[in-house]
C-alpha positions, 0 to 999 in steps of 0.5 A, spaced: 776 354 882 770 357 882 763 353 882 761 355 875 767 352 872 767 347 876 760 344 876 762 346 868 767 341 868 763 335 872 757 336 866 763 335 862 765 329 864 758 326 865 757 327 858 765 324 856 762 317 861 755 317 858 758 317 850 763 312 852 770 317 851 775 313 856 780 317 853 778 323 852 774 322 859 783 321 862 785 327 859 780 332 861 781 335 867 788 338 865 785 341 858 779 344 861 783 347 866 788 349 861 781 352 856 780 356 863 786 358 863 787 361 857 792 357 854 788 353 850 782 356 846 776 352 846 777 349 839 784 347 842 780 343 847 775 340 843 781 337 838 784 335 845 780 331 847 778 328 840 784 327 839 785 322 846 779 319 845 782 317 837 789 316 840 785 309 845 781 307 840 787 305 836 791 303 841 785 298 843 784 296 836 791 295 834 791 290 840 786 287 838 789 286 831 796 284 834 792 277 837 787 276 832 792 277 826 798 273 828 802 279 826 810 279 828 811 286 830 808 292 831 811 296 824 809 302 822 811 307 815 814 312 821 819 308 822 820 306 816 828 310 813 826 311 806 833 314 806 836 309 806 831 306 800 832 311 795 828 307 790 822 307 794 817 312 790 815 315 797 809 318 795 807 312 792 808 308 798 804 314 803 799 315 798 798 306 800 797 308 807 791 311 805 788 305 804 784 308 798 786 301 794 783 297 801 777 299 800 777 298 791 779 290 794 786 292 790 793 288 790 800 290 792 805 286 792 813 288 794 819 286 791 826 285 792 833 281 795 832 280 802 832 284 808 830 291 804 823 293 808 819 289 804 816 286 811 815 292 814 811 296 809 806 290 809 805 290 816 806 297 817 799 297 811 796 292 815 797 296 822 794 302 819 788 299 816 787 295 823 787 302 827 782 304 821 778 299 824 778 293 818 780 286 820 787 284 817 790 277 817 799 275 816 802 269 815 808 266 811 807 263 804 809 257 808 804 258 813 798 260 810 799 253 806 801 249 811 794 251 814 791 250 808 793 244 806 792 241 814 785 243 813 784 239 806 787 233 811 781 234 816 776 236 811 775 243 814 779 246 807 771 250 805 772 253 813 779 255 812 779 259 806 773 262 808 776 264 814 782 267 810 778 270 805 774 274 810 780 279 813 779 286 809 787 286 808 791 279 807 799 280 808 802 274 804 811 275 807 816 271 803 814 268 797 820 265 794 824 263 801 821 256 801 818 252 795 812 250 795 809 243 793 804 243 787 799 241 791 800 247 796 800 251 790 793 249 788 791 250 795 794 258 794 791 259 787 784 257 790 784 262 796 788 269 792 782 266 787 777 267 792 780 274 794 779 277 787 776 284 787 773 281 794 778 283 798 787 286 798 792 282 799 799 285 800 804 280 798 812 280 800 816 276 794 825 276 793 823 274 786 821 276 780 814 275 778 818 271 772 821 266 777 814 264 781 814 258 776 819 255 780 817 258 787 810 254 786 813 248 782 808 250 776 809 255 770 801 254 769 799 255 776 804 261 777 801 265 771 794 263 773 795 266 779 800 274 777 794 274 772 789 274 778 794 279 782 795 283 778 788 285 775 788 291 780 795 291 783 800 296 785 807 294 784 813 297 789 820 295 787 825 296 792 832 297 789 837 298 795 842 295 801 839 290 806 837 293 813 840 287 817 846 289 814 847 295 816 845 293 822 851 288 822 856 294 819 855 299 825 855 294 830 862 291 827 864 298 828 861 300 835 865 294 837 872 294 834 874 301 838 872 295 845 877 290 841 883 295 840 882 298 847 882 289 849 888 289 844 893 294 847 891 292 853 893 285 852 901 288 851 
């Protein structure tokens, strides 16, 4: 290597530690002797080395996101098979991942029978707006009012709600799998009340808006609290077959071809 490049590349790197740029910083030794190669162009290198540092910043910032907001797994729309979803307006869902509604302090709600991605496109809004850098929170209905109504019990309910309102995105899963106590629905009521237009939330139902009623044992209660969602709301139905069915399918059929092989062996 000859010393002009080399003394090149040491300044570089200087420059990459003292503007904290881990990530590029790993990586530039291989681009910028690809740059003096000439295989790649210095624009080439340039997006490279962004492009690294980019890459470790969202990986530290989905870390972070993963322990403080009680996500169950890393979901992203990348892995999402809209294929088998043909119901799913596609562009709508993208257009989502944008997080254009995030920063209006707008709704999005997700509806179908179970098991056809509603979980995983709503944690897959909310890991896309953690790697933008914004605070998200997930929790079950059933959780995030059992945490309410524990906080009510100690005396902490002004806390707790200002704890929920304070994440960017709020991913409410399952509502209508467990009923909720009127109580607990008030509870639910004050925190998508103290949200509106401050701050998303992106909710999961296997019910129609028609039967919250009966999932918040109260017709009243449930029309006070569609009417706050749906102020600013974008609404995803999915109409489709279950995931985990397919699942069960293709691995019933990965397994019979082993129980004939066993069943004539057994002759």
């Amino acid at each position: 290597m000859k010393a002009a490049a080399r003394n090149r590349r040491d300044r570089v790197r200087a420059m990459l530690a003292d503007l904290k740029m881990p990530g590029a910083l790993e990586v530039a030794d291989d681009i910028l002797a690809q740059a003096d190669g000439g295989t790649v162009t210095a624009s080439e290198a340039v997006e490279r080395l962004l492009d690294a540092q980019i890459v470790l910043r969202n990986n530290r910032r989905l870390d972070s996101a993963m322990r403080s907001s009680r996500l169950p797994a890393v979901k992203t729309l990348a892995e999402f098979d809209f294929a088998f979803q043909p119901s799913i307006k596609r562009e709508q869902v993208e257009s989502l991942h944008e997080l254009g509604f995030v920063d209006r302090a707008e709704n999005v709600v997700l509806l179908g029978p179970p098991g056809v991605g509603k979980t995983h496109l709503a944690i897959s809004l909310a890991i896309a707006a953690a790697e933008s850098g914004r605070r998200v929170y997930y929790g079950t209905l059933a959780d995030l009012v059992e945490s309410l109504m524990e906080a009510k019990t100690s005396g902490n309910l002004a806390r707790r709600l200002k704890v929920l309102t304070h994440p960017a995105l709020l991913v409410v899963d399952e509502i209508g799998y467990l009923p909720v106590t009127q109580d607990g629905a008030i509870l639910f009521f004050q925190l998508i009340n103290a949200r509106h237009e401050r701050a998303s939330t992106v909710l999961t139902s296997n019910k129609g808006f028609e039967e919250w009623g009966g999932v918040l044992g109260d017709d009243v209660m449930a029309a006070a609290l569609i009417d706050r969602l749906l102020h600013h709301c974008h609404i995803v139905n999915i109409r489709g077959n279950s995931y985990r069915m397919r699942e069960h399918r293709d691995l019933l059929r990965s397994e019979r071809p082993e129980e004939s092989t066993r069943r004539r062996q057994a002759k």
